[in-house]
C-alpha positions as CSV (number, residue, x, y, z in Angstrom):
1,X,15.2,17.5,-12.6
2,X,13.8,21.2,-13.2
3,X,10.5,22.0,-11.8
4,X,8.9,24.1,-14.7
5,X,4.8,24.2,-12.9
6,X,2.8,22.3,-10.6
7,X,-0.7,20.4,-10.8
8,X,-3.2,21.3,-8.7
9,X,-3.8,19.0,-5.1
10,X,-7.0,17.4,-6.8
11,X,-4.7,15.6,-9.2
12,X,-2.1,14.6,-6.3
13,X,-2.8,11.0,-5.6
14,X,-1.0,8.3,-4.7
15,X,-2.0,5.5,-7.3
16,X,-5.1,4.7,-9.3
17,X,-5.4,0.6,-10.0
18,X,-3.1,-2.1,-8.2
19,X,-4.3,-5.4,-6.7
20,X,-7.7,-5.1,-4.8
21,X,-8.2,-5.6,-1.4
22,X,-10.5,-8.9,-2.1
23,X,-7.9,-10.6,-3.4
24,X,-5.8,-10.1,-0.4
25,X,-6.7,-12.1,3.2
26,X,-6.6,-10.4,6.6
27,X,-3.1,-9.5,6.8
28,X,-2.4,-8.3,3.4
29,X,-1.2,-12.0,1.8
30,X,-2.0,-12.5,-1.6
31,X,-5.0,-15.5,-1.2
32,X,-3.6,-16.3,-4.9
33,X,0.2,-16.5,-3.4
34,X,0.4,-17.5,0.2
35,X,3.6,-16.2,1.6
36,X,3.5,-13.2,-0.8
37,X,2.3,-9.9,0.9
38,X,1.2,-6.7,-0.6
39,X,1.9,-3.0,0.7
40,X,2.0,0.4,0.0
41,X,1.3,1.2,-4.1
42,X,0.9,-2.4,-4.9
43,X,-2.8,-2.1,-3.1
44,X,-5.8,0.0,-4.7
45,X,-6.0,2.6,-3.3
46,X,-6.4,6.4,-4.2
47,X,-5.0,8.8,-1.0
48,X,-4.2,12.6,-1.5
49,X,-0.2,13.0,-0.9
50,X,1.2,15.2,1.2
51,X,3.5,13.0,3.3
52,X,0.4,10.7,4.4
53,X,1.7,8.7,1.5
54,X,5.1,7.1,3.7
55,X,2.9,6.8,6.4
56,X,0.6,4.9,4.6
57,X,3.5,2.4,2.9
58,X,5.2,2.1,6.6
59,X,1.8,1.5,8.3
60,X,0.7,-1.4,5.8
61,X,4.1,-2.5,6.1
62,X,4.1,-2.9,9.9
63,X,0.5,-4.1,9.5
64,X,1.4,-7.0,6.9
65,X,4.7,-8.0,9.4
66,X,2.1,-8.4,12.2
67,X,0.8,-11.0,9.9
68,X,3.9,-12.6,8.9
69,X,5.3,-13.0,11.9
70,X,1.9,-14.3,13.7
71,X,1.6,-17.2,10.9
72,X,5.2,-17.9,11.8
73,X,4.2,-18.6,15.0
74,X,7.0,-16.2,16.4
């Protein structure tokens, strides 16, 4: 893939749209799908990039396991 111009950092976002945050419980489960969690782009959110954008998918990610492994019981 060529580079051939860039957009300016107003139109760098992560995602517009995915699955709101009121359809999700506490620790990121789906309250539609229990057992099913969401992370990173699936959620709706709109963050400039800029490298925040891993942190952001490994920190829900972490966040959601918290949850996992507390309804486990482990």
């Amino acid at each position: 893939m060529t580079l051939t111009r860039y957009q300016p950092l107003a139109r760098a976002i992560s995602t517009l749209g995915g699955i709101p945050f009121a359809a999700l419980d506490d620790t990121l489960m789906l309250k539609a799908m229990p057992g099913a969690h969401a992370i990173c782009e699936m959620l709706d959110w709109e963050a400039p990039t800029g490298g925040y954008l891993l942190q952001a998918c490994f920190a829900t990610a972490v966040f959601a396991r918290r949850g996992i492994l507390a309804r486990m019981g482990t």
